[in-house]
C-alpha positions in Angstrom: 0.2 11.0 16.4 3.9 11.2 16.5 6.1 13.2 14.2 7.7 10.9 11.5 11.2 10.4 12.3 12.4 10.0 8.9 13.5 6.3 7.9 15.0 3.6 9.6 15.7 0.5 8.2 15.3 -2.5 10.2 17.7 -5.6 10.7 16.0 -9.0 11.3 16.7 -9.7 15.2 16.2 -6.6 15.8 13.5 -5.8 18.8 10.7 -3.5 17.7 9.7 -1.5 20.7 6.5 0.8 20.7 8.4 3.5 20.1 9.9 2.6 17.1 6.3 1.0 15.9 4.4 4.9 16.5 7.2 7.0 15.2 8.2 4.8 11.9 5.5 2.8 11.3 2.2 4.3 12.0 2.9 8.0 11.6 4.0 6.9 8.0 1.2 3.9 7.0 -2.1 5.1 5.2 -5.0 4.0 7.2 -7.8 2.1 5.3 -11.1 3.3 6.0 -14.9 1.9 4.6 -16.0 5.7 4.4 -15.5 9.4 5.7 -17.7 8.4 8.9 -15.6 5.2 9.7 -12.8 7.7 9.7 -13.5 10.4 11.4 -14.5 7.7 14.5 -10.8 5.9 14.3 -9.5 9.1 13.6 -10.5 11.7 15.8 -7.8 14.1 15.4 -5.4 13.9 12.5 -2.4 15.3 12.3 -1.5 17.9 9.2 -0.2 15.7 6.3 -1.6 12.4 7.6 -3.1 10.7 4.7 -6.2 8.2 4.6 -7.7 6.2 2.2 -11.7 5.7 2.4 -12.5 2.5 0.3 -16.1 3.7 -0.3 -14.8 6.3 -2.7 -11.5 4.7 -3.6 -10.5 7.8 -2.4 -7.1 8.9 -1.2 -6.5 12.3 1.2 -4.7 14.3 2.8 -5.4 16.7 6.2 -4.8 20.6 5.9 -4.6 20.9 9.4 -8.2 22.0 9.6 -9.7 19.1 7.0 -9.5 16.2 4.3 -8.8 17.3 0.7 -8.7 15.2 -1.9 -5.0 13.7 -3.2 -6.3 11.6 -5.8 -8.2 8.8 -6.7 -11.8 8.6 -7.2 -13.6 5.9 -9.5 -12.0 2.4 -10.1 -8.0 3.6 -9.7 -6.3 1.2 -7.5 -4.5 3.5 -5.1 -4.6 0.5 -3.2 -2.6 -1.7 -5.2 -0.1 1.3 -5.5 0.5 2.4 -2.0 1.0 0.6 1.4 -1.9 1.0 2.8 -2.8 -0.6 6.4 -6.5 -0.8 7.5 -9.8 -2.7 7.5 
């Protein structure tokens, strides 16, 4: 996954080139995931501080660099009507 880039802001007109979409866009979205398994399939090697969300839990995480910890959620608490998040 490519290293965030910081911010850019985007001016309609504009092309979008693949570039632009990995290093702005998915390096800083929050995947959506049905559980740990789906995951770990789409997701075969995260990138330290990449966060996910796993639906199954309504959990949201972050990876260590050697494994997902928790960064919230749990139980009925709408991280997904808080965050972006981008996923199935």
């Amino acid at each position: 996954m490519a290293v965030p880039a910081g911010v850019k802001t985007f001016t309609a007109g504009a092309v979008l080139t693949a570039e632009e979409v990995n290093t702005f866009l998915m390096a800083q979205a929050i995947p959506v995931f049905a559980n740990a398994a789906a995951a770990g399939s789409a997701m075969p090697t995260p990138s330290e501080g990449q966060f996910r969300f796993l639906r199954d839990t309504d959990s949201f995480e972050v990876f260590t660099g050697t494994s997902f910890v928790s960064a919230g959620g749990g139980g009925d608490v709408g991280f997904e009507n808080t965050f972006m998040l981008m996923g199935a």
